[in-house]
C-alpha positions as CSV (number, residue, x, y, z in Angstrom):
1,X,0.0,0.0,0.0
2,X,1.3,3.4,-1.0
3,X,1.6,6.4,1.9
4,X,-1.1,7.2,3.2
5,X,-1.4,11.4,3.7
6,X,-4.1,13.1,5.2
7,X,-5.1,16.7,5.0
8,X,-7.4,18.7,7.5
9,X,-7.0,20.8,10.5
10,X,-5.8,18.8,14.0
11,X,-8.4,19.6,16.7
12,X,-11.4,18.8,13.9
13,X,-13.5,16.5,15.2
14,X,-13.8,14.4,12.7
15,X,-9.9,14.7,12.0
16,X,-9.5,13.1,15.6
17,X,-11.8,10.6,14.8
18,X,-9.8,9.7,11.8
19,X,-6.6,9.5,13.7
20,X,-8.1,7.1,16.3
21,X,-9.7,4.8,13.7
22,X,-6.0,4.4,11.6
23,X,-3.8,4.4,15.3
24,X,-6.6,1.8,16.1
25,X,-6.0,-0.2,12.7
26,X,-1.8,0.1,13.0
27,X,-1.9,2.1,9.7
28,X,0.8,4.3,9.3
29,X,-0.1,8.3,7.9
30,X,1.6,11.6,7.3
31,X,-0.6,14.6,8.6
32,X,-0.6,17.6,7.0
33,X,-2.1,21.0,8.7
34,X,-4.1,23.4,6.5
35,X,-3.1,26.1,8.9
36,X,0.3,25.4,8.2
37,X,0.8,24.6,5.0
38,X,-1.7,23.9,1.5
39,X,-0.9,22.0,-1.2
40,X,-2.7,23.5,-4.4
41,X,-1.5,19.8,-6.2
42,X,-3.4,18.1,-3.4
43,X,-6.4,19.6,-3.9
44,X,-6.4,20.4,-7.3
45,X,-6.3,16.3,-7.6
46,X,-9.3,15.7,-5.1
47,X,-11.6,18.7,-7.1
48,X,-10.6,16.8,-10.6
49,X,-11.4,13.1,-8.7
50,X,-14.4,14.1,-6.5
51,X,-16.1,17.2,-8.6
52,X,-15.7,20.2,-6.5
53,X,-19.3,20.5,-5.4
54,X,-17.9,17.4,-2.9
55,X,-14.5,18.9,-2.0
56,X,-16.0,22.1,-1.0
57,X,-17.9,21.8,2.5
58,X,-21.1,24.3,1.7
59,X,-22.2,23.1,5.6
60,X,-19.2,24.8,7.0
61,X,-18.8,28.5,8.3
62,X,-16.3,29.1,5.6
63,X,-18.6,28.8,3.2
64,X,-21.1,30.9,4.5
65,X,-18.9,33.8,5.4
66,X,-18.5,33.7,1.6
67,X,-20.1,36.8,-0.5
68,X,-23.8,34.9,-2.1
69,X,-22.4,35.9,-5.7
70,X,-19.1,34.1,-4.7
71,X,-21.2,30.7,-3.7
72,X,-23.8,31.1,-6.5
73,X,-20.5,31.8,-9.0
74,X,-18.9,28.6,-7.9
75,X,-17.5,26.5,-10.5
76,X,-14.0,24.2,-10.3
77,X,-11.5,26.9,-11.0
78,X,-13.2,29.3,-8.3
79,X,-13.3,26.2,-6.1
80,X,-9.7,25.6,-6.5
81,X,-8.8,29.2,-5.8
82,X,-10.9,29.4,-2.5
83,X,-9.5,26.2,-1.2
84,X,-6.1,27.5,-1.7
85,X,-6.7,30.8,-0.1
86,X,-9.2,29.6,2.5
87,X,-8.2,25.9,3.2
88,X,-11.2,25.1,5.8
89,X,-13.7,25.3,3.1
90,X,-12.0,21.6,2.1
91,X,-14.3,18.9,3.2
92,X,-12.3,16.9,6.3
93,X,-10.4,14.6,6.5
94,X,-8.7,14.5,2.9
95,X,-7.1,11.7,2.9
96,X,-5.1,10.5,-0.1
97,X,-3.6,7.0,-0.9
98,X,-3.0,4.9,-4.0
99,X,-3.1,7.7,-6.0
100,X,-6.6,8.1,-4.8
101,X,-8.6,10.7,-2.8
102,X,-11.0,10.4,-0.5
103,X,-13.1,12.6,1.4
104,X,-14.7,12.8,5.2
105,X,-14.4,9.9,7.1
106,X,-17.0,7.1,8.8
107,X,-15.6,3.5,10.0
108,X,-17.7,2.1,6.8
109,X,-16.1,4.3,4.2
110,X,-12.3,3.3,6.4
111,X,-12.8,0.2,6.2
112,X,-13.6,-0.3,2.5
113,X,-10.5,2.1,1.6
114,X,-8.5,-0.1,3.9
115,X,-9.8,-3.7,3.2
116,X,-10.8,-4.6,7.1
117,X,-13.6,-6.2,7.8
């Protein structure tokens, strides 16, 4: 199995749930902080594998602080630039392995991407 990386901001909830379920499941993982440090590749890859209507989190507080032309203007390009400037629009976790992306996490969805039963 390739590396696995995930992407989000630490004291997420979900994030934290995430952590537990791979620490739980003895599978290794490189964190990466959107406070800290966005990588336009990254997310650039999970807008052209997941459509950027499910990278974007429309639920979160990012989103609506936005400007209602800004939301109703929303396209891929415009979703790639505001993840890059505003990083906690992203859906959470991001996690990427096998040249894959995936997005948000349940135990389900885990398990599937990692084969356990």
């Amino acid at each position: 199995m390739s590396t696995v990386k995930i992407y989000g901001i630490k004291n997420c909830d979900t994030m934290k749930k995430a952590f537990k379920w791979l620490e739980a499941h003895n599978i290794a993982y490189e964190f990466f902080n959107y406070k800290e440090n966005v990588d336009a590749q990254v997310i650039k890859t999970a807008i052209t594998q997941q459509g950027w209507i499910n990278v974007i989190n429309k639920r979160g507080t990012t989103w609506r602080k936005l400007p209602q032309e800004k939301q109703d203007e929303m396209n891929e390009t415009l979703a790639l630039e505001t993840a890059i400037a505003s990083p906690s629009i992203i859906k959470r976790p991001l996690l990427t392995t096998n040249n894959k992306v995936f997005l948000g996490f349940s135990e389900d969805s885990y398990k599937d991407i990692f084969r356990y039963e």
